[in-house]
Backbone bond lengths (Angstrom), bond angles and torsions (degrees), N, CA, C in turn:
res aa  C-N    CA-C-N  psi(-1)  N-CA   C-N-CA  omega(-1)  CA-C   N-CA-C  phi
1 X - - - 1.437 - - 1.523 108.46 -
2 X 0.847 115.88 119.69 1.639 137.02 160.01 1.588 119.22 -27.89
3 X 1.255 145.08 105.52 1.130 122.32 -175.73 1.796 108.18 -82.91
4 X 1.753 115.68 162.73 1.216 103.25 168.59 1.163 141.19 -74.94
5 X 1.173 149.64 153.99 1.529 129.40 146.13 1.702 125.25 -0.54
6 X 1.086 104.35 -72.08 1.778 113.74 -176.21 1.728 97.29 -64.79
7 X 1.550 123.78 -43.29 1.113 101.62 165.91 1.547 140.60 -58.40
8 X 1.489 98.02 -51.97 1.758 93.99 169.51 1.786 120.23 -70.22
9 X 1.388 118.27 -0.02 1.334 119.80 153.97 1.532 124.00 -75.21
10 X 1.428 113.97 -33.77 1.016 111.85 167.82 1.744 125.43 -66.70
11 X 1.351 85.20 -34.64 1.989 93.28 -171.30 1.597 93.59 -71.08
12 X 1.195 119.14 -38.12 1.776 112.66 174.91 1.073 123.86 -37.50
13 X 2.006 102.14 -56.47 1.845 109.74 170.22 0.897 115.80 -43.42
14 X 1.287 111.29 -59.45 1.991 119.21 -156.25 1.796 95.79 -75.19
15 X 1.160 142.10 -36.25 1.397 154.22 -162.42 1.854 86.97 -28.81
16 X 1.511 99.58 -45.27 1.614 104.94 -149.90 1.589 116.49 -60.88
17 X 1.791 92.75 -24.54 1.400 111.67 178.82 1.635 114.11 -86.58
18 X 0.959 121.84 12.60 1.125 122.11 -176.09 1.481 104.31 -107.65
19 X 1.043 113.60 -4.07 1.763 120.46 -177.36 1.314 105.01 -107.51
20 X 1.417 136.89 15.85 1.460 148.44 120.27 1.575 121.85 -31.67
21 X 1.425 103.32 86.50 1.292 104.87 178.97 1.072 131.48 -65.49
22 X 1.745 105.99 -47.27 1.530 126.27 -166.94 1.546 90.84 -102.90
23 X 1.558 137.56 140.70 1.504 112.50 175.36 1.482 97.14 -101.30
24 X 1.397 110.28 -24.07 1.519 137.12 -148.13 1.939 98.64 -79.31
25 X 1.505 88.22 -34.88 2.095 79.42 157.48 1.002 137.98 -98.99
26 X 1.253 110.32 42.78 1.610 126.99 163.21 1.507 104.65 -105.33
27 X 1.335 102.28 128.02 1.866 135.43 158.95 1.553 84.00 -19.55
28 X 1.287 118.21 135.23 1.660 110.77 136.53 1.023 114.26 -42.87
29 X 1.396 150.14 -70.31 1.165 133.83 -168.81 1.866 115.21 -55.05
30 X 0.819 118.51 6.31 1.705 122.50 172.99 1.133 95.46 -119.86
31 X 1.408 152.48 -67.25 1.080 138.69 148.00 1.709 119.00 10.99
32 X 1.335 92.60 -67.64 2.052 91.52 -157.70 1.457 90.32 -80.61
33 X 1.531 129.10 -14.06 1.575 125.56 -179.18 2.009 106.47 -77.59
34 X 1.445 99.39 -47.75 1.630 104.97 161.39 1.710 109.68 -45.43
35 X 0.903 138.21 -96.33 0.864 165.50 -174.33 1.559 91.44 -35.56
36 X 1.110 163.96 -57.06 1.421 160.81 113.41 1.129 104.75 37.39
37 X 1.770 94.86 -77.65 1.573 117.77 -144.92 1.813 93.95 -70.21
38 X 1.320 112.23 -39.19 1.611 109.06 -172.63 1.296 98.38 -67.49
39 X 1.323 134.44 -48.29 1.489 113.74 -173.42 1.518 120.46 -60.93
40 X 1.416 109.37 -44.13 1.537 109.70 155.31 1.243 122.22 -34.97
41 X 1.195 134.17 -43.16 1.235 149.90 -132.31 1.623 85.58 -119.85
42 X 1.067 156.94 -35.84 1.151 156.78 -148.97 1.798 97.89 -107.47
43 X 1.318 119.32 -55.63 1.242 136.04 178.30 1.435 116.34 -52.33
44 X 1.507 116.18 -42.66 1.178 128.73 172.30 1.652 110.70 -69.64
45 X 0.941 137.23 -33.02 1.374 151.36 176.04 1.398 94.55 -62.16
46 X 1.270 117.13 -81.26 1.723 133.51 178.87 1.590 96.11 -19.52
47 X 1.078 115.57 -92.42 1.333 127.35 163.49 1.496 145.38 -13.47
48 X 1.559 111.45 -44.78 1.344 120.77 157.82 1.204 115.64 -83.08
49 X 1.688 119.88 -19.24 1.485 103.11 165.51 1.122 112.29 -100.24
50 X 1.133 117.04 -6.22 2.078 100.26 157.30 1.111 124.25 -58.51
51 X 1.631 110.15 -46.77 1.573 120.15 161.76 1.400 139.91 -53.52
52 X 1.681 105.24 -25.69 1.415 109.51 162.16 1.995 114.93 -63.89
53 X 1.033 76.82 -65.53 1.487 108.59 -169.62 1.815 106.44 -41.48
54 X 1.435 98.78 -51.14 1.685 115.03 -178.15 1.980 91.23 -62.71
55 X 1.447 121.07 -53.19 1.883 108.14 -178.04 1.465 114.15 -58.44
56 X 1.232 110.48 -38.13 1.157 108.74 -176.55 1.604 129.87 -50.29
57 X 1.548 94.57 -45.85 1.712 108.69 174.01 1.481 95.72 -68.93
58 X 0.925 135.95 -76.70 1.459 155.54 -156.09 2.058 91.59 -55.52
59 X 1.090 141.19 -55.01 1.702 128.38 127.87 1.716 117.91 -8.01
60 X 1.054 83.66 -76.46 2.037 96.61 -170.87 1.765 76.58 -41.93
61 X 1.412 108.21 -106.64 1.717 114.63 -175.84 1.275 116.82 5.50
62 X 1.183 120.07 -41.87 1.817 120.66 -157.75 1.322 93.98 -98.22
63 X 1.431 126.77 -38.40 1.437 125.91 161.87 1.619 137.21 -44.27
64 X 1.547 87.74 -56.84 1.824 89.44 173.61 1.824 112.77 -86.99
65 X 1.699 119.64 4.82 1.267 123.53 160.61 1.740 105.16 -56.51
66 X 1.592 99.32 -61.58 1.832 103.57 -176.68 1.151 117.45 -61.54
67 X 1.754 136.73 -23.54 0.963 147.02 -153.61 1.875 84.75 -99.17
68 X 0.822 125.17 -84.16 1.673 126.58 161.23 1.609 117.34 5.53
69 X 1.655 95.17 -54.03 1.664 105.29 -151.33 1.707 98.99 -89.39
70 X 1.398 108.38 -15.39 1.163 120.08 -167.27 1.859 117.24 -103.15
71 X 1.650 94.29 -2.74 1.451 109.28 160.83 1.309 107.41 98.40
72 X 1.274 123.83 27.87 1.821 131.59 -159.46 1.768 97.23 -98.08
73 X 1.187 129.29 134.65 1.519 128.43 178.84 1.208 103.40 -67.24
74 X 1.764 115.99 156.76 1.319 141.79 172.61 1.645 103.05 -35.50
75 X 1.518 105.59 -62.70 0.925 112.30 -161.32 1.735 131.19 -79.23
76 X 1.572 108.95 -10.77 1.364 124.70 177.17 1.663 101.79 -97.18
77 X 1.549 118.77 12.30 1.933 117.51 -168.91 1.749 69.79 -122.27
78 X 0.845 136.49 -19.12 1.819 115.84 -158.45 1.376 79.61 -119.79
79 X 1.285 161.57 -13.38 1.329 148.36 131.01 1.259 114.37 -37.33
80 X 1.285 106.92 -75.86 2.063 117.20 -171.03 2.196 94.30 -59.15
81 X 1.354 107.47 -42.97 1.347 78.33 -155.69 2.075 110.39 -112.74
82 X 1.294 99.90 23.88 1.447 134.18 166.09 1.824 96.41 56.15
83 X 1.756 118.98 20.03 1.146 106.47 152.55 1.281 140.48 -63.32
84 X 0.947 154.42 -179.76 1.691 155.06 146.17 1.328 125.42 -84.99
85 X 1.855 108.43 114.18 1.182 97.41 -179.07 1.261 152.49 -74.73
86 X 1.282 111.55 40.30 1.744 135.09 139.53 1.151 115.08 -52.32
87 X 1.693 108.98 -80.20 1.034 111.62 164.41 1.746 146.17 -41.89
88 X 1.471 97.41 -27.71 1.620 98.07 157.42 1.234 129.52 -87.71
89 X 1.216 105.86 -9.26 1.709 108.77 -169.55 1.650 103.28 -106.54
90 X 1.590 111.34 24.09 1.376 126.68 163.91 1.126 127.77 -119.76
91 X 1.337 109.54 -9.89 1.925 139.56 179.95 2.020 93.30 -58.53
């Protein structure tokens, strides 16, 4: 899978933190700001690929709707659009 734009912008930012050798010589107070930024940074990831992932299906869906309406078999819409035909034959 391809990452997005906003993703490989993000991995650029954070890139810098990854060249933290020692983590353990950072101030606590840089410490709990490290350690911040990755959970941020981790959460946001979580998130944009739920959001990819969630259009994509919700795409597929809107696809084998037209493919459906337009008289295309169960089985050539769950080919082209790698649903299951359960799921299409409930559209």
């Amino acid at each position: 899978m391809e990452e997005s734009p906003l993703i490989k912008m993000i991995n650029a930012k954070f890139k810098c933190i990854s060249h933290i050798t020692d983590i353990s010589a950072l101030s606590k107070e840089d410490r709990i700001k490290y350690d911040e930024s990755i959970k941020i940074y981790r959460d946001n990831l979580a998130v944009m690929s739920f959001a990819e992932t969630n259009g994509r299906e919700k795409e597929k869906i809107s696809i084998a709707r037209q493919m459906k309406a337009k008289g295309f078999s169960t089985e050539l819409i769950a080919e082209i659009t790698q649903l299951g035909k359960e799921d299409i034959e409930q559209l």
